[in-house]
N, C-alpha and C positions, 0 to 999 in steps of 0.2 A: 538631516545629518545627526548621526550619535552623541553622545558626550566626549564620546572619545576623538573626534574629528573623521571617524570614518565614516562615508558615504555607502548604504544596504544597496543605495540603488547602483550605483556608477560601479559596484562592486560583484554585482547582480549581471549586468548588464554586460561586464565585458567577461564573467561566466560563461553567461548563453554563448558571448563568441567562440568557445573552445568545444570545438563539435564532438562530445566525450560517447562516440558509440561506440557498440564490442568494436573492438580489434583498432580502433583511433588510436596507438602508442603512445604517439608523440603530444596527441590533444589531452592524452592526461595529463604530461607534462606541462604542459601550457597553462594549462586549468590552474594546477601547483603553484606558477610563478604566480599566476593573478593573485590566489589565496593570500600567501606568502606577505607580496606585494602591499594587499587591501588591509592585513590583519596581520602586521610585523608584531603586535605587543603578545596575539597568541602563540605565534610560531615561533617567539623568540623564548617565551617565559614556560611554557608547556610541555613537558615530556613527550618527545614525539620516540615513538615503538615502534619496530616493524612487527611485520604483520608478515612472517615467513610462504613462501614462493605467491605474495600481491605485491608487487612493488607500487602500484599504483594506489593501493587501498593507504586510509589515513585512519591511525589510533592515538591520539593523543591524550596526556594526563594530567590534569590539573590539579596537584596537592591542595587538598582540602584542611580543615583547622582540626579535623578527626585525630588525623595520625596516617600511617601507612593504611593502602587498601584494604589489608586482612584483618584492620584492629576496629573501621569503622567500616560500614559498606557502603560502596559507589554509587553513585549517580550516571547510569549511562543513557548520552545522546548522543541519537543516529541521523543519519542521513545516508542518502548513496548519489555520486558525485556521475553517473554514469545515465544516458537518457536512449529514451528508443529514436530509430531512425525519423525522420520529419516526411515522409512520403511524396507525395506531390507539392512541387514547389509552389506550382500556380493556385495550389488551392487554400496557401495562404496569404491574409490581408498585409502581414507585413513578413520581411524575410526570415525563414526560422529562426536563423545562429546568425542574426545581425544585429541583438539585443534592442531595439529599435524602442526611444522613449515616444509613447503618443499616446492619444486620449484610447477612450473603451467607456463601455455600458457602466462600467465600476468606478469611473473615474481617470484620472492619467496611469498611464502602466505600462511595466515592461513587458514586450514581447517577447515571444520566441519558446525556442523549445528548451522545457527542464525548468522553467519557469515556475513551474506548480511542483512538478514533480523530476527532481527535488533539488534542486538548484537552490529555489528562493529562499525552501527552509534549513538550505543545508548555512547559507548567506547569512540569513535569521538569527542562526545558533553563532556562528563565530561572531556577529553585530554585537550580537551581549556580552558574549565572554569579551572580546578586546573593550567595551563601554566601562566594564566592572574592572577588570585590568587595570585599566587607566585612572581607575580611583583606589586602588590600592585593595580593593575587595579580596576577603580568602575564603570562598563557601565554607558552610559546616561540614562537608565531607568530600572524597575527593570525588572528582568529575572524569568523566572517559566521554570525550568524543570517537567515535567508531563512524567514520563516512565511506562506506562500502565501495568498491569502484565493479562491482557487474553484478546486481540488484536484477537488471533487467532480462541477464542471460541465467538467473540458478542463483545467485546471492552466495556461491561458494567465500569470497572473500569474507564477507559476516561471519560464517563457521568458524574460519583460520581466527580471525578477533575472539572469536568464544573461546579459541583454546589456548590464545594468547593470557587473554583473564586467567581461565581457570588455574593456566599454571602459575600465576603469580597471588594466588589463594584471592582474588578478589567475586564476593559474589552480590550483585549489584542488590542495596535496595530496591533500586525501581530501573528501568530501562523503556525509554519515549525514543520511539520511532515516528515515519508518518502513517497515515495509514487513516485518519478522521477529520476532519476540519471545522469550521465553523459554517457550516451549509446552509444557505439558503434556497425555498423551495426543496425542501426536503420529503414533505408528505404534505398532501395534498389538503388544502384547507387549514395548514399552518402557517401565519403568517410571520412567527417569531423566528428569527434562523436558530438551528441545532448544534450545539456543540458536541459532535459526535467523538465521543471518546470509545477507539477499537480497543476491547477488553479480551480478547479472541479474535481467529481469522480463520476463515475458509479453506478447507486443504483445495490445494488447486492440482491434478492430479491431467498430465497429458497422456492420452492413449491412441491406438491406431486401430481403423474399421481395416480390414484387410480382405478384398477380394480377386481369387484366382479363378482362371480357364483358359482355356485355347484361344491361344493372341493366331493373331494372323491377316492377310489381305482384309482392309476394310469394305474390297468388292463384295466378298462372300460369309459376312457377319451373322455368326453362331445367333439365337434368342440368349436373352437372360446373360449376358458377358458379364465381365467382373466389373465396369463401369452402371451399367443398368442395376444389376444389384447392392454396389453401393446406394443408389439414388435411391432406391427402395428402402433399403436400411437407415437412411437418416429422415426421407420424411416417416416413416415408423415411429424413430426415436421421436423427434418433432411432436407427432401426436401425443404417443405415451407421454412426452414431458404435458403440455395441455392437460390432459388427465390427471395427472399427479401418478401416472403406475410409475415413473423412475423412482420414489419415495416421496412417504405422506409428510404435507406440510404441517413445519414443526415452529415451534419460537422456544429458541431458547433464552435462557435466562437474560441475558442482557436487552433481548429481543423485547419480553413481559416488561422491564424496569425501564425501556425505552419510552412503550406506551401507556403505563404507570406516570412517568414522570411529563406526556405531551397530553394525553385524552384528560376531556375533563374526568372528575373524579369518579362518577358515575360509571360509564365507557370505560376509563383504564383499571374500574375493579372485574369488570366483564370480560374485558380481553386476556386478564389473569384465569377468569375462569372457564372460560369455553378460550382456552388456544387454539383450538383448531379452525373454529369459525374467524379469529380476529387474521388469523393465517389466511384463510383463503380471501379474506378481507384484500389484504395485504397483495396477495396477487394478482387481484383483478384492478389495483390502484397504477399497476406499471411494472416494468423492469426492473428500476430500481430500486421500488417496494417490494416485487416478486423476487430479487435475489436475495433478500433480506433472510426467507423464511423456508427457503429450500437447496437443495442440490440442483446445478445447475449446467445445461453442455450446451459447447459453442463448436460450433465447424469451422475450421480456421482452414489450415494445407490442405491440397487437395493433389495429388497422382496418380497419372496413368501410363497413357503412350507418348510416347519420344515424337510421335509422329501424328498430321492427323487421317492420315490414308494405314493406319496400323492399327489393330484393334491388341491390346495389353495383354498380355499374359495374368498379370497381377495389376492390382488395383487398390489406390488406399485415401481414406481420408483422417487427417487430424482430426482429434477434438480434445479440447479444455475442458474438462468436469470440475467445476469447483464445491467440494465435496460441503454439506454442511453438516457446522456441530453438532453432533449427536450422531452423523452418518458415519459411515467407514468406506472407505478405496474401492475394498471385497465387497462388500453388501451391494456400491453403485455399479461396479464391474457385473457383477450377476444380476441384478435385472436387469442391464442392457444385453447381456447375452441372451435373457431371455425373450427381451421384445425382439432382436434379429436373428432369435434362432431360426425360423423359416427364408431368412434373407441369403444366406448363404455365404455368408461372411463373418469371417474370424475376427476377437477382440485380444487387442496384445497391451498390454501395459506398457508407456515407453518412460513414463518418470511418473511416482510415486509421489501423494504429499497429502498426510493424514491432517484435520484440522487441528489447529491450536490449543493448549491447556485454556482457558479463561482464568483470567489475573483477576482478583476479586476489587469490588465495587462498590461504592457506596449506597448502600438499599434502603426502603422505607423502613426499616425496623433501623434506633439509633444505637443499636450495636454493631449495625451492619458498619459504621462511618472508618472506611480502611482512608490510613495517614497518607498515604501517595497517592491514592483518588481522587482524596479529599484537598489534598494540595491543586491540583490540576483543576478542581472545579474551584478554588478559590480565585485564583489566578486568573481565571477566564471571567468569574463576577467582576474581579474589578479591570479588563480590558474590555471586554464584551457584555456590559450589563445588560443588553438586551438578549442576548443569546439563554437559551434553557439547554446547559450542559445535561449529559445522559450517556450513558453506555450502550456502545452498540457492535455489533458483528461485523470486521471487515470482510470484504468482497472479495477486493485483491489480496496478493502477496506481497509479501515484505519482509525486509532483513530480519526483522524484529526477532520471527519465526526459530530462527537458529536458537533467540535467547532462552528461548520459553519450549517448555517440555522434561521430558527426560533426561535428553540429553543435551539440555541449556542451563544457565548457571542460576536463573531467576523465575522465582514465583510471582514480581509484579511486571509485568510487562505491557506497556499499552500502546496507543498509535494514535498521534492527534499531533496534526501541524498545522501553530497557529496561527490561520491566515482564513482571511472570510474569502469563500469560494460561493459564485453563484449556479444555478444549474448547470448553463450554456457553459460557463467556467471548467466545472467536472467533465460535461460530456470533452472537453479540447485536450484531456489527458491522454495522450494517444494519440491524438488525432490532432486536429489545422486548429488554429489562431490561439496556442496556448499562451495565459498572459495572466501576470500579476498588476493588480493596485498599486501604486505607492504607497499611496495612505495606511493600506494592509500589510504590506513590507514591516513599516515603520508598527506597526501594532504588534506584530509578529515579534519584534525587537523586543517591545515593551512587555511579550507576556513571558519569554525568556529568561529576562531580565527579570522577573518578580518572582518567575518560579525558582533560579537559581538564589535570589534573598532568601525566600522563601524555606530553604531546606534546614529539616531539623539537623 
């Protein structure tokens, strides 16, 4: 339990129960009352904003000892209050959206879905603010919680938040979403867990393989149809990826400062200097050392015929490209046309998403030591001292994205929610038995908490 008398977990837990997927109206509602409910001192003392055509998104503002947003600049903390579908029932240990307290590999912990992502951190963030509240606490500058409510379908409602800011001239010093954790089992032969701080992210870019020809009676099936041709076009792709022809593996900067700050000293001046080698290194160590250092496609939807006695006219399969730093949309879109230009199928862009600016970082040169970095790695020394905080490339997407860029309000932008995650933890992002620690809840609270003292 907090200082303040509120309960992370019992406030966590009856979260999970508010089943918040696209188009659940009424469960965002729900969700609200719990919030509300769990954390009257925030919702009673905080500027709550709308967030024009999200009714369900939350922006709220905490006057800082600054002054107005335009005289000192903001503190923005995200979350998104919104979770993907829980798939097969039976194929988890305990009920997804029953918030269910029981033991785990980690220790005791709540169940369910949105528990990692992002439920627990969103729980996390108000724990502290209402802890601080309740001692009479005024940060150094003011604060903006932004908890997105459809992260998970397009993160539009984060946009509308940007341009809520913008027009009230607030342009945030620093802006923490999630997007990194405290990993354990992260690279192989490490036995320290990683305080992965996302300093950049991966454009995630969906397209369609598109294959046409004469549908008709499946008694009398043409060669080479628009189903077979696909098939051909993606293990193609499949190969080239193997190869590296989709684009050569790269490390970027945060990538070098990653394994600068884990390889002994020896090894992390080498993998500064031949990148390409510590790259293909990186590859052959797994998935998710290989998405670290490249562009990356997934086959996800797949259509054809309505029928299975009907051969399609058209034919098409998804894929997720998640584009890397240094890559572009154009450059991944033309060589996969080039590897199925003999397949006989067309490549259509159906949503667009270049990768992220990188927020700078704290590097081995001590001019490199950026103040919002540098805070976040403080902050995790004294909750996680065994952790080796480090900058690193998200995988996924995240609200965050809207902040950062051109057309975002903020040059520091990062992704790191503080909570120790173990492998098996990560891979349930998504997928069955997703579940938080207590113990880690409650640490999660604590690093919060020291980051928002913490503010100059």
């Amino acid at each position: 339990m907090s200082p303040s008398g509120v309960d992370p977990v019992a406030a966590l837990q009856a979260a999970v129960r508010t089943t918040t997927t696209a188009g659940a109206e009424s469960a965002f509602a729900a969700l609200h009352e719990v919030l509300v409910a769990s954390f009257s001192r925030a919702f009673a003392q905080l500027e709550r904003v709308e967030v024009p055509g999200f009714p369900h998104a939350l922006l709220l503002r905490w006057p800082g000892a600054g002054g107005a947003s335009g005289e000192v600049a903001p503190l923005v903390l995200m979350a998104h209050q919104d979770v993907v579908p829980a798939g097969s029932l039976t194929a988890w240990t305990h009920p997804p959206f029953a918030g269910v307290l029981a033991p785990s590999a980690e220790g005791e912990a709540v169940w369910g879905r949105g528990t990692l992502d992002d439920k627990g951190p969103l729980v996390v963030v108000l724990a502290a603010v209402e802890a601080l509240l309740a001692e009479g606490f005024v940060p150094a500058r003011d604060v903006w919680l932004s908890f997105g409510s459809d992260e998970e379908t397009g993160g539009a409602s984060a946009v509308a938040a940007v341009e809520v800011l913008r027009r009230r001239g607030a342009r945030p010093w620093a802006v923490l979403d999630e997007g990194g954790a405290v990993a354990g089992g992260a690279l192989p032969g490490l036995r320290a867990p990683l305080a992965v701080v996302g300093v950049t992210e991966k454009g995630s870019t969906v397209l369609r393989l598109v294959a046409c020809g004469r549908g008709g009676h499946a008694s009398t099936p043409a060669r080479s149809g628009p189903v077979a041709r696909l098939a051909t076009a993606v293990v193609a792709l499949e190969r080239a990826e193997r190869r590296a022809a989709l684009g050569s593996v790269t490390l970027p900067a945060a990538t070098r400062e990653l394994l600068r700050r884990v390889l002994p000293p020896p090894l992390g001046g080498l993998a500064a200097r031949f990148p390409e080698v510590a790259g293909r290194l990186l590859v052959l160590a797994g998935p998710e050392s290989a998405a670290m250092v490249r562009t990356t496609l997934a086959f996800t939807a797949m259509h054809g015929s309505q029928a299975v006695n009907v051969v399609p006219d058209e034919a098409w399969v998804g894929v997720n490209a998640r584009v890397m730093v240094g890559d572009s949309v154009d450059d991944v879109v033309a060589r996969i046309r080039r590897v199925v230009a003999r397949c006989g199928v067309d490549v259509e862009i159906v949503e667009r998403g270049e990768p992220s600016p990188t927020s700078p970082f704290s590097g081995a040169d001590p001019k490199d030591d950026e103040e919002a970095f540098a805070l976040i790695e403080r902050c995790t020394a004294q909750v996680f001292p065994d952790a080796v905080s480090t900058p690193y490339v998200v995988m996924a997407a995240t609200d965050a994205r809207a902040f950062a860029g051109p057309s975002g309000i903020s040059d520091r932008v990062y992704r790191f929610s503080p909570l120790r995650m173990s492998r098996a933890q990560r891979a349930s992002i998504h997928g069955v038995d997703e579940h938080v620690a207590v113990a880690d809840l409650h640490d999660g609270v604590r690093w919060t908490t020291a980051l928002l003292r913490g503010l100059p």
